[in-house]
KOLKE-961871 format. One record per residue (C-alpha): residue in one letter; y, x, z. Coordinates in steps of 0.5 Angstrom, whole numbers. Example, Ala and Ser with C-alpha at 12.3 -4.5 7.8 and 13.67 -1.06 7.14 Angstrom:
% KOLKE-961871
+------+-------+-------+-------+
: code :     Y :     X :     Z :
+------+-------+-------+-------+
:    A :    -9 :    25 :    16 :
:    S :    -2 :    27 :    14 :
+------+-------+-------+-------+
//
This chain:
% KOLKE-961871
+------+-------+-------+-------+
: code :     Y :     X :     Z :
+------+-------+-------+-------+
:    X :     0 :     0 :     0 :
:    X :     5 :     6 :     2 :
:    X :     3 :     9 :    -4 :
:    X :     5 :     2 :    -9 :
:    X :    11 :     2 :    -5 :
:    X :    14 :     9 :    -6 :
:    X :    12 :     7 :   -14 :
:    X :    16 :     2 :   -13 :
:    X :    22 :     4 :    -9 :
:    X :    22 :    11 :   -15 :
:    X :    22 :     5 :   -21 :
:    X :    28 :     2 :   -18 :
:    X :    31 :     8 :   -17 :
:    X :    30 :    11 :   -24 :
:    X :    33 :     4 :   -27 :
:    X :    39 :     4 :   -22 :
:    X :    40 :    11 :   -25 :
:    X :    40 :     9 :   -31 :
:    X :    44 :     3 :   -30 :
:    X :    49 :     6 :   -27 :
:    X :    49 :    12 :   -32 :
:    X :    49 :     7 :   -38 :
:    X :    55 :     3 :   -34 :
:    X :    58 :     9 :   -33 :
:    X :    58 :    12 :   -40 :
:    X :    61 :     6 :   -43 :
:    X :    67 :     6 :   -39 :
:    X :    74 :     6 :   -42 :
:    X :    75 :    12 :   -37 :
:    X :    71 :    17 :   -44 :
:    X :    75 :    13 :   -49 :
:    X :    80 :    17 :   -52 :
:    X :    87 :    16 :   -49 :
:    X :    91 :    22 :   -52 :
:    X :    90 :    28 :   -59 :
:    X :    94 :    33 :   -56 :
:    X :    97 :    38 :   -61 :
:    X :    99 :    46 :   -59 :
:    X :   102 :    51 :   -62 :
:    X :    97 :    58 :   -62 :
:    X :    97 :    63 :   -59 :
:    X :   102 :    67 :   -63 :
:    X :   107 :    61 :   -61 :
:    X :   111 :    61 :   -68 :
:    X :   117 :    57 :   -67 :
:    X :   118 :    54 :   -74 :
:    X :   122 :    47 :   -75 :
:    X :   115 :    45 :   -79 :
:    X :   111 :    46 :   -72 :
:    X :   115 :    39 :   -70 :
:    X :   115 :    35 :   -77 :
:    X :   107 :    37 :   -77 :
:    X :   105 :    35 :   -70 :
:    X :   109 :    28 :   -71 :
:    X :   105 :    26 :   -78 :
:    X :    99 :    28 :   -74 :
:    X :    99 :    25 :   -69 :
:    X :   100 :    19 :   -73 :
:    X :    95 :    20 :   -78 :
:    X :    90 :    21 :   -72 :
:    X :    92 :    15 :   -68 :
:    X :    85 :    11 :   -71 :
:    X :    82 :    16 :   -67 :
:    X :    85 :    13 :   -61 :
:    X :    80 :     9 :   -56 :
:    X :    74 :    12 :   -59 :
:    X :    69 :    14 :   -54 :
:    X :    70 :    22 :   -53 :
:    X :    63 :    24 :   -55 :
:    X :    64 :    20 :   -61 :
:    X :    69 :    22 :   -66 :
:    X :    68 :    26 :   -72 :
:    X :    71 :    33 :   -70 :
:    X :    69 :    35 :   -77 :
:    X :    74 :    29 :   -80 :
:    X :    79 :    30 :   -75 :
:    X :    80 :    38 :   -78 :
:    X :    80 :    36 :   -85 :
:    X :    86 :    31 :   -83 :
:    X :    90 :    37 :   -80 :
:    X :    88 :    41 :   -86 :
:    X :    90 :    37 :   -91 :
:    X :    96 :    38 :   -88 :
:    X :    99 :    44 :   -93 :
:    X :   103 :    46 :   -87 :
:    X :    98 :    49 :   -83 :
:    X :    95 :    55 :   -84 :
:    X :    89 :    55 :   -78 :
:    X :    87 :    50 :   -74 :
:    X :    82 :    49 :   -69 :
:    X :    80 :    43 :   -66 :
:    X :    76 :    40 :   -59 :
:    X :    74 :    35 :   -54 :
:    X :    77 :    34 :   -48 :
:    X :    73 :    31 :   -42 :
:    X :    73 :    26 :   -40 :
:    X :    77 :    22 :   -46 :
:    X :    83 :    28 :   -50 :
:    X :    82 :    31 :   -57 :
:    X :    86 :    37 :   -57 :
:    X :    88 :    40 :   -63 :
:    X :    92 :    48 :   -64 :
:    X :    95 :    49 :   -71 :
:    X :    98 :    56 :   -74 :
:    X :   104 :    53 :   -79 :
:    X :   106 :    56 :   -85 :
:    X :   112 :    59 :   -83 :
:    X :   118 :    58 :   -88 :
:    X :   118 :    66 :   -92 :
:    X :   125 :    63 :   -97 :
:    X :   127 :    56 :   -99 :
:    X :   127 :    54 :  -106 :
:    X :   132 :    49 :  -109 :
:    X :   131 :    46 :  -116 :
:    X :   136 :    41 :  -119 :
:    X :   137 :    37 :  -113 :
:    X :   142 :    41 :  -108 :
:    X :   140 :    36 :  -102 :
:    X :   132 :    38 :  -102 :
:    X :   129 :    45 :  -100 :
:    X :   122 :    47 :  -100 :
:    X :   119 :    52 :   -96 :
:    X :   116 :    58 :   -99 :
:    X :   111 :    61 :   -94 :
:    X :   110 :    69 :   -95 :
:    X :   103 :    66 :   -98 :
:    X :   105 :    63 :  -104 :
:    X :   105 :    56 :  -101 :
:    X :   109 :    51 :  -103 :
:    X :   110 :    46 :   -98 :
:    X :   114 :    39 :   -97 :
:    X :   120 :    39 :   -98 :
:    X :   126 :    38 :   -92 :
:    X :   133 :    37 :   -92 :
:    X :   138 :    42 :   -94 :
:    X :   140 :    42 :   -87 :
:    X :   133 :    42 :   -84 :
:    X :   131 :    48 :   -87 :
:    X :   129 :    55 :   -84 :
:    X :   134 :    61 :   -84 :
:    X :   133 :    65 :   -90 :
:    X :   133 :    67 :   -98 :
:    X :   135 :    61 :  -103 :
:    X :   131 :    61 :  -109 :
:    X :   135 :    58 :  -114 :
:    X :   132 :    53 :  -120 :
:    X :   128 :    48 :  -122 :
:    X :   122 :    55 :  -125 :
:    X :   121 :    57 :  -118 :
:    X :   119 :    50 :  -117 :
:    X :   114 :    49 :  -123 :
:    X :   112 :    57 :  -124 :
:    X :   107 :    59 :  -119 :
:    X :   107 :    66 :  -121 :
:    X :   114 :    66 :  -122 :
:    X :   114 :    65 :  -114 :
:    X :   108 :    70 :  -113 :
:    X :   114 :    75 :  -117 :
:    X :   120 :    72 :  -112 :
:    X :   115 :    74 :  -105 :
:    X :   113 :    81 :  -109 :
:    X :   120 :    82 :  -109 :
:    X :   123 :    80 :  -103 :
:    X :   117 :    83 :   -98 :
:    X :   118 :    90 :  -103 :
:    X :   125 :    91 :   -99 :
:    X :   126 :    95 :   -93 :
:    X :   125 :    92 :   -87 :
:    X :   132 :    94 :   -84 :
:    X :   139 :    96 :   -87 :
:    X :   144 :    93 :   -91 :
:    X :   138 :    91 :   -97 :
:    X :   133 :    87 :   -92 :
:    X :   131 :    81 :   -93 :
:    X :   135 :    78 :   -88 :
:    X :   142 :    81 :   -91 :
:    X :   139 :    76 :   -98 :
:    X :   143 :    70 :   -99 :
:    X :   140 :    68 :  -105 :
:    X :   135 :    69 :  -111 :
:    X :   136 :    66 :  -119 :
:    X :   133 :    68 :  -125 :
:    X :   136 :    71 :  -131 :
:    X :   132 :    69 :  -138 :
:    X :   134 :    77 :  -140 :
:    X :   135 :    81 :  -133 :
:    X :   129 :    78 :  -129 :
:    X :   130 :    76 :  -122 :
:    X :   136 :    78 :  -119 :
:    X :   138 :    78 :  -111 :
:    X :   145 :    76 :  -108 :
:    X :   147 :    80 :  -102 :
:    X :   151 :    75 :   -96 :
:    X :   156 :    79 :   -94 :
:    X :   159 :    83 :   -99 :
:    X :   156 :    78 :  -105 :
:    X :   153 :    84 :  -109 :
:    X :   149 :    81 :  -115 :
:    X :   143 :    87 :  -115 :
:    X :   139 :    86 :  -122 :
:    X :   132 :    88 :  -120 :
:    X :   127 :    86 :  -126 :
:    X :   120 :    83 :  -126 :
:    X :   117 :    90 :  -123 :
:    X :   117 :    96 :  -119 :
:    X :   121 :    93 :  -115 :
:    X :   119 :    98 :  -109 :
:    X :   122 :   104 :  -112 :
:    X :   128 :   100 :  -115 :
:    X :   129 :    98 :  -108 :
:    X :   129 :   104 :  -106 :
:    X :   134 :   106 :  -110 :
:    X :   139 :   100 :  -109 :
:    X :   139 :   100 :  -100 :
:    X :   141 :   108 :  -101 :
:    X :   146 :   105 :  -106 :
:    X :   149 :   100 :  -102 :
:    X :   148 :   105 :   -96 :
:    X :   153 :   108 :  -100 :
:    X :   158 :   103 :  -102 :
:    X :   158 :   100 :   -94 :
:    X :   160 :   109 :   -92 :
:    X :   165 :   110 :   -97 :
:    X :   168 :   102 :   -96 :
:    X :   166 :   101 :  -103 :
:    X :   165 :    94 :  -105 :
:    X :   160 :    93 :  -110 :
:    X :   160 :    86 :  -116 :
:    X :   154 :    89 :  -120 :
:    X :   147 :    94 :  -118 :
:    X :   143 :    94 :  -124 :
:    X :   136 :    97 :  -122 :
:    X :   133 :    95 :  -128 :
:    X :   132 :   103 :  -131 :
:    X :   127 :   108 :  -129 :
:    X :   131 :   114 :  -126 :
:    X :   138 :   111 :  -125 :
:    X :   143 :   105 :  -121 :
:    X :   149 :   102 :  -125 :
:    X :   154 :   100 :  -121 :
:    X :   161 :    96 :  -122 :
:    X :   166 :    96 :  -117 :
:    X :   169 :    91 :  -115 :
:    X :   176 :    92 :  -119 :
:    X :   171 :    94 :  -126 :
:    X :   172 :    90 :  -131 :
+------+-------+-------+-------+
//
């Protein structure tokens, strides 16, 4: 009789467990109340971290309320990737009832204007091109003037070749660039900030043309000269018109 008893009281025992399991396991307290979307590690302070995270979180909302166990993690990485404002992303569960998401965004290398003087894009030091943003939205750096920078993609791989040959300090780095265009005849040309100088740098070598012109506009700055045109395009030579040159 005890030994019937002890079965019994086992039996109920691993029913309650499993009740009390099973009631436990299907509480809201595991559906998920948040996505939480973080910057990575390397903290990259780009305005488009907070447009990405904004349109995620909205994108993600039918994950809301899911039980945790249950969301698809390979779904939720393919909608943050889809994203061509994200450059890596890993994403994970939270117990008892979160998402939690890390992305790396693109960051804004230069800023392409076409024909519309109110819209720029983005243009990572990948290549990428990325939505557009307003004017007054937009990073700080180097404008690509014209609708070809737009609808050539390797005229676009030309324009960062250019920009990441030039020094990364002095009066020709690429934060001393206000803007860049292209000359059907001369190839790219840069656009310097402060004095304005126009430097004619070609479609190629630009490394050692741009050598060539950061001597040439350290000279100009010592001498308290003040350059309009640098033409780098030649192999052993930089032609300079001054100022007061016709």
């Amino acid at each position: 009789m005890k030994v019937w008893f002890k079965y019994l009281f086992a039996l109920a025992f691993i029913g309650s467990l499993i009740g009390g399991g099973s009631y436990f396991m299907t509480r809201s307290f595991f559906r998920v109340k948040s996505v939480d979307i973080t910057l990575g590690e390397h903290k990259d302070p780009s305005y488009l971290f907070e447009k990405t995270k904004s349109q995620l979180e909205m994108k993600l909302k039918p994950f809301l309320g899911q039980y945790v166990w249950s969301v698809d993690i390979e779904r939720v990485l393919q909608i943050a990737e889809s994203d061509r404002r994200v450059k890596d992303v890993f994403v994970t569960r939270v117990l008892p009832n979160g998402i939690k998401i890390i992305i790396e965004p693109h960051s804004a290398y230069a800023n392409i204007m076409g024909s519309d003087s109110t819209a720029f894009y983005p243009l990572s030091p990948e290549g990428d091109l990325l939505p557009s943003v307003a004017a007054e939205e937009a990073a700080d750096g180097p404008i690509l003037r014209g609708e070809k920078f737009l609808k050539d993609e390797k005229l676009r791989a030309k324009a960062i070749e250019l920009l990441q040959s030039l020094p990364e300090t002095g009066s020709f780095s690429r934060n001393h660039v206000s803007e860049m265009y292209l000359d059907s005849k001369k190839g790219l040309a840069v656009v310097l900030k402060k004095s304005g100088i126009e430097v004619l740098m070609g479609l190629d070598n630009f490394k050692n043309r741009a050598s060539y012109v950061s001597r040439v506009v350290q000279y100009l700055d010592s001498e308290q000269l003040t350059g309009r045109v640098i033409d780098a395009r030649y192999s052993k030579k930089v032609v300079v018109k001054l100022r007061n040159e016709p």
